[in-house]
ZALUM-418564 format. One line per 4 residues: their letters; for each residue x, y, z of C-alpha. Coordinates in steps of 0.001 Angstrom, whole numbers, plus 500000, padded with zeros to 6 digits. Layout:
N
A = X/Y/Z; ...
This chain:
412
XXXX = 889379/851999/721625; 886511/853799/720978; 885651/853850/724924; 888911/856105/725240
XXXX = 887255/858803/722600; 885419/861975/722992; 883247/861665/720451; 882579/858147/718934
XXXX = 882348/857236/715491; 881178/853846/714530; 881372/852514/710684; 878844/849613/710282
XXXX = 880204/846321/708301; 881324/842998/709082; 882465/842973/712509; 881769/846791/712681
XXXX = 878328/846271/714902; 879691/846159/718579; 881576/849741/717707; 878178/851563/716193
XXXX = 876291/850037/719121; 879108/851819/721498; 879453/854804/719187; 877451/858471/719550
XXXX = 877394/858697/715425; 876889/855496/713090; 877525/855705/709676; 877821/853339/706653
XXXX = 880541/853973/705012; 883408/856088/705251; 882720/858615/702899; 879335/859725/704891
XXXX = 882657/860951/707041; 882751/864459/705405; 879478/865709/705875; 879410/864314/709427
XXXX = 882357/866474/710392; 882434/869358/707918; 878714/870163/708321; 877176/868155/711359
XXXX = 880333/868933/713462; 880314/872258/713067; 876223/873192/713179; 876361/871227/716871
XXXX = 879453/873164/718077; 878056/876542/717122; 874623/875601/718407; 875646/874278/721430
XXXX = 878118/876797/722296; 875544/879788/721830; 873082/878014/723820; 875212/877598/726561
XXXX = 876588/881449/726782; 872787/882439/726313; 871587/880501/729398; 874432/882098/731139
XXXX = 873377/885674/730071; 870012/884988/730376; 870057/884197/734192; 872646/886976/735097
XXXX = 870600/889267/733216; 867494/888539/735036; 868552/887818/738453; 870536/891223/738105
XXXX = 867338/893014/738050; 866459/891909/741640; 869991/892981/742730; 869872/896341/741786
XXXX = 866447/896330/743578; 868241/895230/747332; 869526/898743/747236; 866474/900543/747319
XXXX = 864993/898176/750026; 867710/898141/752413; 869163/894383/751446; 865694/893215/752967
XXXX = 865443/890214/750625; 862339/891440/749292; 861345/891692/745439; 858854/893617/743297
XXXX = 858132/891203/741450; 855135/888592/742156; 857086/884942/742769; 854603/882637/740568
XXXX = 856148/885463/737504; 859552/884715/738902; 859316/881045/738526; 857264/880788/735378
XXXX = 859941/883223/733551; 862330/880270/733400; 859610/877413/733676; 857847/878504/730575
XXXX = 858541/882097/729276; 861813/881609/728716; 862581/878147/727816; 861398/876958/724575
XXXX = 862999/879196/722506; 866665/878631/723805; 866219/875044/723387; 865099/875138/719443
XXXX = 867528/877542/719215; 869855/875114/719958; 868664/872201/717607; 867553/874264/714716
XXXX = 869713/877183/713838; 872148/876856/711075; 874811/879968/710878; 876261/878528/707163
XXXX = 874675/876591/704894; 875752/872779/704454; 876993/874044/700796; 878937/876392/701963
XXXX = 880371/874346/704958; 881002/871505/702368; 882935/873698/699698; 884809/875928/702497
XXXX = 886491/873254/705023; 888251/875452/706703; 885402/876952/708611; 885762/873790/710400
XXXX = 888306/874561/712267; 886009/877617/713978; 885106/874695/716328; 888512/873768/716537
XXXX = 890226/876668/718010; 887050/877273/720536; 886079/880774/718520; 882193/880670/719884
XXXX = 883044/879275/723047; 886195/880971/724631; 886847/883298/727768; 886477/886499/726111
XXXX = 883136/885691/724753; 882039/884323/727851; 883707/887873/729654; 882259/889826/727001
XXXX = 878337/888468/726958; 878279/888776/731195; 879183/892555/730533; 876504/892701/728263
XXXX = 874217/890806/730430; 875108/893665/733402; 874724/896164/731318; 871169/895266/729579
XXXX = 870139/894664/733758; 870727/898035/734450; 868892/899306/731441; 866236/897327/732376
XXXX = 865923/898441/735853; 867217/901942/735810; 864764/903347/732969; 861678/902297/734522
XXXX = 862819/903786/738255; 864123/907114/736710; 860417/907037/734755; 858232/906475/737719
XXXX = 860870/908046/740415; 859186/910307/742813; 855095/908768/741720; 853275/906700/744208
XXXX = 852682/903343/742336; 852811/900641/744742; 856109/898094/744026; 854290/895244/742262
XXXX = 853307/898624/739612; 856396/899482/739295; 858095/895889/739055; 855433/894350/736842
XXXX = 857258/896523/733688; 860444/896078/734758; 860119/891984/734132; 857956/892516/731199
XXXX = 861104/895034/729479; 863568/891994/730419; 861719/889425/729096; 860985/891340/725510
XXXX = 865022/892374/725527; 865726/888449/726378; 863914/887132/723809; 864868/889920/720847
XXXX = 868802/889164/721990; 868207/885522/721032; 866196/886899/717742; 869380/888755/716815
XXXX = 871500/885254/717535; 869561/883338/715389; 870956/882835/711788; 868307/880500/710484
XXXX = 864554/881188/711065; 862115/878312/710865; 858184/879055/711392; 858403/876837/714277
XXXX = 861140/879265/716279; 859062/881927/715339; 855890/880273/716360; 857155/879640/719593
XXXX = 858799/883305/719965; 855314/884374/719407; 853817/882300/721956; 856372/883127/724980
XXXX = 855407/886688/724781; 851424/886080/724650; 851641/883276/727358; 853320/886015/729098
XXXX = 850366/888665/728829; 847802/886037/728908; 849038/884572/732228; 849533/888032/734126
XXXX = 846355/889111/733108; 844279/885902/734865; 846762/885627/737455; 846538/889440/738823
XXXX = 842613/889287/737615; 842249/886393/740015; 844680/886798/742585; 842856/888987/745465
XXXX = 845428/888508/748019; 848068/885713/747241; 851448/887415/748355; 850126/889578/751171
XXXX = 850949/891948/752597; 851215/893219/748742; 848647/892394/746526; 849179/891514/742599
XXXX = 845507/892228/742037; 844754/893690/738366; 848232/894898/738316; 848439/894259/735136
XXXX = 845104/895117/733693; 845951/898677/734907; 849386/898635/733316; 847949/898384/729992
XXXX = 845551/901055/730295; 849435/903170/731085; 850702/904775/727587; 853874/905122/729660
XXXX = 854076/901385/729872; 853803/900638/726094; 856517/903548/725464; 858974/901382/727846
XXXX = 858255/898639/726203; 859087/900394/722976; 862508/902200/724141; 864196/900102/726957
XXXX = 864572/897091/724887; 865867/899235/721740; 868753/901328/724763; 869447/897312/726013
XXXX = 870800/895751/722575; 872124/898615/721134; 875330/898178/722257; 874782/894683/721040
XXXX = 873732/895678/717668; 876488/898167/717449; 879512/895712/717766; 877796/893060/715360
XXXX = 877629/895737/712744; 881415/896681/713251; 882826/893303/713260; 880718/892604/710036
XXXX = 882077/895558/708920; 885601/895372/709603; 887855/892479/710345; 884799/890378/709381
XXXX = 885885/886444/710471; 885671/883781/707813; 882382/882431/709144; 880681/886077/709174
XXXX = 882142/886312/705383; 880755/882746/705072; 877152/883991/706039; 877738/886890/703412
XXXX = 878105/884599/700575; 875101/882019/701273; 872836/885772/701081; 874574/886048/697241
XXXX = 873216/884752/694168; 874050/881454/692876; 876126/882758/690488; 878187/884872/692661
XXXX = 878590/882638/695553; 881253/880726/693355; 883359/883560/692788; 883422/884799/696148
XXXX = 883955/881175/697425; 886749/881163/694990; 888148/884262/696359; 887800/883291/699881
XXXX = 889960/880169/699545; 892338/882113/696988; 893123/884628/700133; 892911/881948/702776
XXXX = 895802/879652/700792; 897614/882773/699590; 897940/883881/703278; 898882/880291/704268
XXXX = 901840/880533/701550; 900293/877224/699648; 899380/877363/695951; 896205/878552/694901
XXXX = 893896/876405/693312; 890346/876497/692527; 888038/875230/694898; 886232/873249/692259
XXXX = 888724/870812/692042; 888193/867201/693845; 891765/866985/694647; 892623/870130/696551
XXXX = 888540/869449/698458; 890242/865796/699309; 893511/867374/700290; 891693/870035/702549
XXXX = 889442/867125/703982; 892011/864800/704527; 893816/867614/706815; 891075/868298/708827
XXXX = 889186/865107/709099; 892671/862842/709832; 895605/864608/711427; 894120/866834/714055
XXXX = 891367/864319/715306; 892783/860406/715240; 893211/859596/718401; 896793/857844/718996
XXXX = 895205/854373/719247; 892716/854904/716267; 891515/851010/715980; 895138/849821/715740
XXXX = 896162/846801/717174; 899800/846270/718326; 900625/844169/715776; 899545/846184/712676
XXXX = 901393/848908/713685; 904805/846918/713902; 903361/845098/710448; 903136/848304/708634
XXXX = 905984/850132/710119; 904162/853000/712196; 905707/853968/715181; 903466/853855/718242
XXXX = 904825/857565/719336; 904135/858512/715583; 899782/859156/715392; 900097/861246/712370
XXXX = 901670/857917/710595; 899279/855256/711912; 896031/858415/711202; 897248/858485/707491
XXXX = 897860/854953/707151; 893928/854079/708819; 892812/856894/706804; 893855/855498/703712
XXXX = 893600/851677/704380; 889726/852775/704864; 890023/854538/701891; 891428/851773/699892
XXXX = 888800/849320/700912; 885989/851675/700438; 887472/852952/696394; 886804/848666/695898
XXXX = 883070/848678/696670; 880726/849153/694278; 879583/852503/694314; 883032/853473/694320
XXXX = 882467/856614/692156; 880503/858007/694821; 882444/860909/697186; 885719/863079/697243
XXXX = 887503/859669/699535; 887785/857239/696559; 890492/857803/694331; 894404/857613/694846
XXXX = 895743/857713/697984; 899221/857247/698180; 900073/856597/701541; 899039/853425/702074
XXXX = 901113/850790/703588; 902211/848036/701771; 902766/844332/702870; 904514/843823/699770
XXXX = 907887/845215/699712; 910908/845105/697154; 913136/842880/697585; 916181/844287/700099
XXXX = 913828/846923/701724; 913070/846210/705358; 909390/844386/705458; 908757/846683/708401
XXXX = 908643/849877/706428; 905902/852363/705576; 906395/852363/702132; 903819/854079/699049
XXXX = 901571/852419/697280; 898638/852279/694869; 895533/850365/695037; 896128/847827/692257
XXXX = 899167/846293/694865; 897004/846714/697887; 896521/843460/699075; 892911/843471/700261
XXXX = 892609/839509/701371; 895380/839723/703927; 894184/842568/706190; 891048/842329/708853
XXXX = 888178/844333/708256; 888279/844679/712265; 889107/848708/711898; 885837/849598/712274
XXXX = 885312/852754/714770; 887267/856914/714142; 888047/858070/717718; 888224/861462/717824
């Protein structure tokens, strides 16, 4: 069943092997289930869903520039920039940063994630990675273009620089605004992403200068040659540099200020708290999940205790996610009395069978899973009640040597 999943779980033990060798995750035991979700889950949603938009905005900003450029040379086709810059500007300029970006950066820390469970279901209902956002960031990419363009052409309008002058700080203003947008995306800074940051902007300089230092005529009839050597010699150039970027993200920088501001989002108030003090990150975690169950109409509780963390967990790790066939063979479902049109049964009853077996090992002490679950099925039934019946039960009448330890992958 795990072939039918999106994601693929596999839980190693007896005859567990063939699903972790078919799985994307492997794991040893079912408590390493939490963290996996509640933490992994939701770093590689947000990661990957910001890396995505940003390669969108990132092209649409940059191939925007050359757009806006068609009108001013009669839709010829023709660009002021130098094609080896053009290419490179993806190749290499470009392209590290995105992609550490998207294995790195951490927007709430695995504490945090771990004591606040419901900032799981961000990933859940698509928040990062919806239409509006996507909408909203191509505005924004349009927007920064014309910046970008605009500034420069209304700065050297009516001067007789030839058009590799005049283009070479027009790509040089996009990629400093590219790269800064990203800086303002990231939530977790490692020396390595800024290492890397670094280095796209020097390789940058450092290329343009031996390219247009060596290059006497490679694109004729224009000629690149010691373009760029002149443009640093420009103060003008340096106080683009300075103000176009700053004009591009405002906007930007504006909105991220008023949404922290007001009608803040339980992740943004989740990045809040992990900047807080030890001390006061459990009160405002407290208050957090006071408002969030107050809202919900459930009773408040403290988000200290083990129950109401396995109660929350439970929720969001079993009902939403188990696929319909979770592992479950025809005949255990008609054993224990789960109805095959029923998933939320047959996801509590795996859920806890799991759980059962797993509160019998040895380290049993060990994670918020063990303990009493009272939803387990029972093949031992009172006498008149129908055998087929989901009925409750507690571990000590579990019988453990009748079932197959053959439930062994979490579709989800």
């Amino acid at each position: 069943m795990i072939q039918a999943a999106d994601v693929g779980i596999g839980i190693s033990g007896q005859e567990g092997m063939q699903a972790v060798m078919a799985s994307d995750f492997a794991i040893s035991r079912f408590k390493h289930l939490k963290k996996l979700l509640l933490v992994h889950g939701h770093w590689c949603y947000s990661r990957l869903a910001k890396m995505v938009i940003y390669f969108f905005y990132k092209n649409v900003c940059y191939v925007n520039l050359l757009f806006w450029y068609q009108f001013f040379c009669g839709f010829s086709g023709s660009t002021m920039v130098d094609y080896w810059q053009m290419i490179f500007f993806n190749l290499f300029f470009t392209s590290v940063p995105p992609l550490l970006f998207g294995v790195l950066d951490k927007d709430v820390s695995a504490e945090t994630l771990l004591r606040l469970p419901e900032l799981y279901k961000n990933g859940q209902n698509s928040e990062i990675y919806n239409l509006s956002t996507f909408i909203i960031t191509m505005l924004d990419a349009f927007y920064q273009s014309l910046v970008c363009f605009f500034v420069p052409y209304l700065m050297y309008k009516d001067s007789d620089i030839d058009v590799f002058s005049f283009g070479n700080p027009i790509n040089t203003i996009s990629l400093l605004t590219i790269l800064l947008h990203l800086a303002l995306e990231t939530r977790t800074w490692t020396v390595l992403q800024l290492v890397t940051m670094v280095c796209s902007v020097a390789l940058y300089f450092i290329f343009s200068v031996i390219y247009n230092a060596a290059c006497l005529a490679c694109n004729p009839p224009t000629n690149p040659y010691w373009i760029m050597e002149r443009q640093l010699q420009d103060p003008i150039f340096y106080l683009l540099c300075l103000i176009t970027p700053v004009i591009a993200l405002l906007p930007r920088l504006l909105i991220s200020s008023l949404r922290g501001t007001f009608g803040a989002s339980l992740i943004l108030k989740a990045q809040q708290v992990d900047k807080l003090p030890k001390e006061q990150q459990d009160l405002e975690i407290q208050k957090l999940r006071s408002r969030k169950e107050t809202a919900s109409g459930a009773p408040v509780a403290s988000p200290a205790s083990n129950d109401d963390l396995d109660q929350s967990i439970s929720h969001l790790c079993v009902s939403p996610f188990l696929h319909p066939a979770a592992a479950l063979s025809h005949r255990d479902t008609e054993d224990q009395g789960a109805s095959p049109s029923d998933p939320l049964g047959k996801g509590y009853y795996f859920f806890n069978r799991w759980a059962e077996e797993e509160s019998a090992a040895p380290d049993s002490s060990a994670g918020p899973f063990f303990g009493h679950h009272p939803l387990v099925a029972s093949r031992e039934t009172a006498p008149g009640q129908d055998g087929g019946k989901l009925t409750r039960d507690y571990p000590n009448n579990f019988n453990f040597g009748s079932h197959r330890r053959s439930v062994s992958s979490v579709t989800l």
